[in-house]
C-alpha positions as CSV (number, residue, x, y, z in Angstrom):
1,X,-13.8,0.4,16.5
2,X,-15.9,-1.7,14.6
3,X,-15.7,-2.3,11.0
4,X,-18.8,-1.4,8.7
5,X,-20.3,-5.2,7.8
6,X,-23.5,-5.1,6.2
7,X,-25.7,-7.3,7.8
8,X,-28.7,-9.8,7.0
9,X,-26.6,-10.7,3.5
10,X,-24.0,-13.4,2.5
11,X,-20.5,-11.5,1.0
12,X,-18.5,-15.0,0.7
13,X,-16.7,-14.0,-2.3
14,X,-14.8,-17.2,-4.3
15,X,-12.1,-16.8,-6.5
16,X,-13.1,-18.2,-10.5
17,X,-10.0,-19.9,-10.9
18,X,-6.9,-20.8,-8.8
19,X,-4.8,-21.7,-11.6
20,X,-1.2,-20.7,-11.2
21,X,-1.6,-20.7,-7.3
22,X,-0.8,-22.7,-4.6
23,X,-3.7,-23.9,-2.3
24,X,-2.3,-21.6,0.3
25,X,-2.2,-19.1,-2.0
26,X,-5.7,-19.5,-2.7
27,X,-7.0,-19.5,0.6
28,X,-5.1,-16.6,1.7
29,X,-6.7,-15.1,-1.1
30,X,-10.0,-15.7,-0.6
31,X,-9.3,-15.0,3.3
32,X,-8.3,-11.2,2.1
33,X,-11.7,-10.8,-0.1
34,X,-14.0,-12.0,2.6
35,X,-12.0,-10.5,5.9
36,X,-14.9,-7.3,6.7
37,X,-11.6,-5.5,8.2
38,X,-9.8,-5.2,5.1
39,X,-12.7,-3.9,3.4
40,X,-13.3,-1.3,6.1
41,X,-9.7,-0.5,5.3
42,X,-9.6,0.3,2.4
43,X,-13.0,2.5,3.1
44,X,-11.4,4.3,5.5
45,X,-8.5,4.8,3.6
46,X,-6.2,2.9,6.7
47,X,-3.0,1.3,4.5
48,X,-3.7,-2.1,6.5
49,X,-6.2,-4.1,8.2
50,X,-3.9,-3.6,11.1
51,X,-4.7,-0.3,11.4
52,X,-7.6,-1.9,13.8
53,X,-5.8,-3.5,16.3
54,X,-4.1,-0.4,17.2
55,X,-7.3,1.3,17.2
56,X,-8.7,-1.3,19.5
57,X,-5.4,-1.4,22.1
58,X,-5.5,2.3,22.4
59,X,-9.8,2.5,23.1
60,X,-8.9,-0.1,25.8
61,X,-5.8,1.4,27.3
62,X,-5.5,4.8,26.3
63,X,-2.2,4.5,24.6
64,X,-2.1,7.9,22.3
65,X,-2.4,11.5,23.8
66,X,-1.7,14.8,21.5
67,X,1.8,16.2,21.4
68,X,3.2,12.6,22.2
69,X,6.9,11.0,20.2
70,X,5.9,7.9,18.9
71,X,8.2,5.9,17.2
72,X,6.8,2.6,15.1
73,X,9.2,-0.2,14.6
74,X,8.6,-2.5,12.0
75,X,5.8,-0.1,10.2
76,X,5.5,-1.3,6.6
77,X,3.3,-0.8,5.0
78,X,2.3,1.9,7.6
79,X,-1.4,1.3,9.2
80,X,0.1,1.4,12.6
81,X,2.2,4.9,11.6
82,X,-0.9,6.4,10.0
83,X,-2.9,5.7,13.2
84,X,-0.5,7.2,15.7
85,X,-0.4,10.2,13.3
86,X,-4.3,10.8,13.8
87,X,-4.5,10.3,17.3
88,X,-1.3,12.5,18.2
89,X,-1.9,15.5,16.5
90,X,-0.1,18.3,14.7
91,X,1.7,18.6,18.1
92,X,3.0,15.5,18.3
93,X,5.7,13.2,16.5
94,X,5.4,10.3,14.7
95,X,9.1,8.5,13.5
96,X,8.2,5.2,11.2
97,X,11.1,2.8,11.0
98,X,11.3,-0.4,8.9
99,X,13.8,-2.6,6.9
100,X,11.7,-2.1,3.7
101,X,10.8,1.3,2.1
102,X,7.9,3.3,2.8
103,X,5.8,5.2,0.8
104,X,5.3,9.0,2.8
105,X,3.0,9.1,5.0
106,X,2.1,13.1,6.1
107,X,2.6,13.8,9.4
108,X,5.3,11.3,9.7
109,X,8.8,10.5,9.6
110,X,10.1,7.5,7.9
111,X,13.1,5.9,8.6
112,X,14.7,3.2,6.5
113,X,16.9,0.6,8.4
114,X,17.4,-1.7,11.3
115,X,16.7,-0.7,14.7
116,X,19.8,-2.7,16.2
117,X,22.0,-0.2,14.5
118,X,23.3,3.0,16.9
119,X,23.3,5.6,13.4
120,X,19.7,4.3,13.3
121,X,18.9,5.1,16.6
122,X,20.6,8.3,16.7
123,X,18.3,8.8,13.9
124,X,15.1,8.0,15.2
125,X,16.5,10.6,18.5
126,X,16.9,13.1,16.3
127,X,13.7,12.5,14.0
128,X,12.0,12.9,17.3
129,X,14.1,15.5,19.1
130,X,13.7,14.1,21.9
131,X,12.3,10.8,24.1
132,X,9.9,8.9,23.0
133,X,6.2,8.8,25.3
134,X,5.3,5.6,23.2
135,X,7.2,3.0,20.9
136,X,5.4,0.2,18.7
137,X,6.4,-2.7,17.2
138,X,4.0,-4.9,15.6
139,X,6.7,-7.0,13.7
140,X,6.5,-10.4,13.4
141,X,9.4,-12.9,12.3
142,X,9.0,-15.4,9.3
143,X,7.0,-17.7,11.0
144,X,7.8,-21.9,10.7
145,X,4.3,-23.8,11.6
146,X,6.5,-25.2,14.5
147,X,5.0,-23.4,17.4
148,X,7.9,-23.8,19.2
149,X,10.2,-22.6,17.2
150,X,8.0,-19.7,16.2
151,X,7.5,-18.6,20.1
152,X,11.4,-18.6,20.2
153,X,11.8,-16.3,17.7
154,X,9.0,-13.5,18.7
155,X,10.5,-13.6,21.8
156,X,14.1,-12.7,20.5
157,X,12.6,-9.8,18.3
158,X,10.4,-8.4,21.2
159,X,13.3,-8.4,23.5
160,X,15.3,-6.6,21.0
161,X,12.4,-4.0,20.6
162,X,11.9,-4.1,24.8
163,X,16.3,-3.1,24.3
164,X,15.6,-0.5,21.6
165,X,12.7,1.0,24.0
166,X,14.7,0.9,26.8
167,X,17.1,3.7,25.6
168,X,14.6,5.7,23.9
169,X,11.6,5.6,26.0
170,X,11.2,8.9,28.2
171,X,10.0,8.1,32.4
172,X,6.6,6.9,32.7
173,X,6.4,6.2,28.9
174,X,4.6,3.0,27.1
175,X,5.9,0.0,24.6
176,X,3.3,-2.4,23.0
177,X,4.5,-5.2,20.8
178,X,3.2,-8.5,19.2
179,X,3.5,-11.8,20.7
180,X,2.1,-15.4,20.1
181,X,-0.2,-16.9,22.4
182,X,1.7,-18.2,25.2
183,X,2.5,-14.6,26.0
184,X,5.8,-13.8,27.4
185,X,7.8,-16.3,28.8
186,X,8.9,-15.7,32.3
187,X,11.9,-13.6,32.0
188,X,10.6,-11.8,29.6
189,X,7.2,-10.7,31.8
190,X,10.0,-10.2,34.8
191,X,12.1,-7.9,33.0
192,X,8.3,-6.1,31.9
193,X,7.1,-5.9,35.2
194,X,10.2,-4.8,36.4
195,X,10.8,-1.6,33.9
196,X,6.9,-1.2,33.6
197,X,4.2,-0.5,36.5
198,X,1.9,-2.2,34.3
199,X,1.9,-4.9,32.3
200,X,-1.2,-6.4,30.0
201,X,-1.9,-9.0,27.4
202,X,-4.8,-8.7,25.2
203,X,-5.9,-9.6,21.8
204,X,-7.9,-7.3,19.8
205,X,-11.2,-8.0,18.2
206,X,-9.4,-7.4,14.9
207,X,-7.0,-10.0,15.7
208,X,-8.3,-13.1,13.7
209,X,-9.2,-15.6,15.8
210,X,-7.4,-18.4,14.1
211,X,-4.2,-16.5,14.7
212,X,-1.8,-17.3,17.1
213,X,-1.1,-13.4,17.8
214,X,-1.8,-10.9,20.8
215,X,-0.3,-8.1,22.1
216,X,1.8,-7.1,25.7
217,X,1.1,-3.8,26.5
218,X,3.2,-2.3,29.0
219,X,3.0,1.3,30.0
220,X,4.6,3.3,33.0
221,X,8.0,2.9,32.0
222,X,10.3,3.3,35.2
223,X,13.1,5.0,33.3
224,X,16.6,3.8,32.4
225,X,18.1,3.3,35.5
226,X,15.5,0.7,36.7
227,X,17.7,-2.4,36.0
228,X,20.4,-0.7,37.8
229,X,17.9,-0.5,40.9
230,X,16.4,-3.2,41.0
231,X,18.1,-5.8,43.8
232,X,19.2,-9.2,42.5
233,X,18.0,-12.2,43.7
């Protein structure tokens, strides 16, 4: 899905003034007021320009079907959660969980705390009342400007969501989650490949294209036991 850009006519916007601002702060500013996807955001009344790229992933691979349990991980301030709620249906369940508050979303479930916590979990579990066909995490960690260090540290947070999916994921189910270019490092895309029949990366339209972000889609989940049965090298 494409955002609505009027064309044939210049829209660079430029802020007056930038005092009390940091250059960053300025760009970032001017980067908002001129991005076409955060206008077409706020048209369509999406709570983030992210709301796109999930848009995107699931026109490509068909990740939402009605009466699905989706849970979002990481959902402030909720595009991701208000998508999932669309495409699901009144038939199906959408549990939202991040550190921060959320303001309510209808149709949805919001959760307040950290994933890695088992009263959390039991939480989402019974939010859902049952397994989930679908979990999301878009979250990102503080990022450094050292690629290296940054890579490192999306890797860590994905695995912990690839853990959290593990135990609440129902057979044949699907887990999508952000990563930096470079994809997944090779244990990582073993251990996908291994719980998942398939495994993608892919980087929506919406993505910027300066950004160092894309997704792994994996879908087909093999179930909980498919560690266990899997032989070791």
């Amino acid at each position: 899905m494409k955002p609505p850009i009027e064309a044939g006519r210049n829209l660079t916007t430029r802020l007056r003034t930038a005092k009390g601002r940091t250059t960053a702060s300025q760009k970032w500013l001017e980067r908002q007021l001129n991005d076409p996807y955060v206008r077409a955001a706020k048209v369509a009344g999406w709570r983030s320009r992210a709301a796109f790229k999930i848009i995107e992933l699931d026109d490509k691979y068909k990740l939402f079907r009605p009466g699905q349990r989706v849970v979002d991980l990481g959902a402030a301030p909720g595009g991701w959660t208000q998508v999932a709620v669309q495409r699901v249906g009144n038939t199906g369940r959408v549990v939202a969980l991040d550190l921060l508050p959320m303001d309510e979303i209808a149709g949805a479930t919001l959760l307040e705390g950290d994933f890695q916590d088992l009263a959390v979990e039991q939480a989402v579990l019974d939010a859902m009342q049952g397994p989930a066909d679908l979990v999301l995490s878009d979250m990102a960690p503080n990022t450094t400007g050292h690629n290296a260090t940054d890579h490192i540290r999306i890797l860590a947070l994905i695995e912990l969501a690839l853990d959290f999916a593990g135990k609440v994921l129902t057979p044949n189910g699907s887990f999508v989650a952000k990563v930096f270019q470079g994809g997944t490092e090779r244990d990582m895309l073993n251990r996908l490949k291994r719980d998942f029949a398939s495994v993608k990366h892919a980087k929506p339209p919406s993505s910027r294209k300066d950004s160092a972000e894309m997704y792994v889609v994996a879908q087909g989940f093999r179930g909980a036991g498919a560690a266990a049965d899997t032989p070791r090298d």
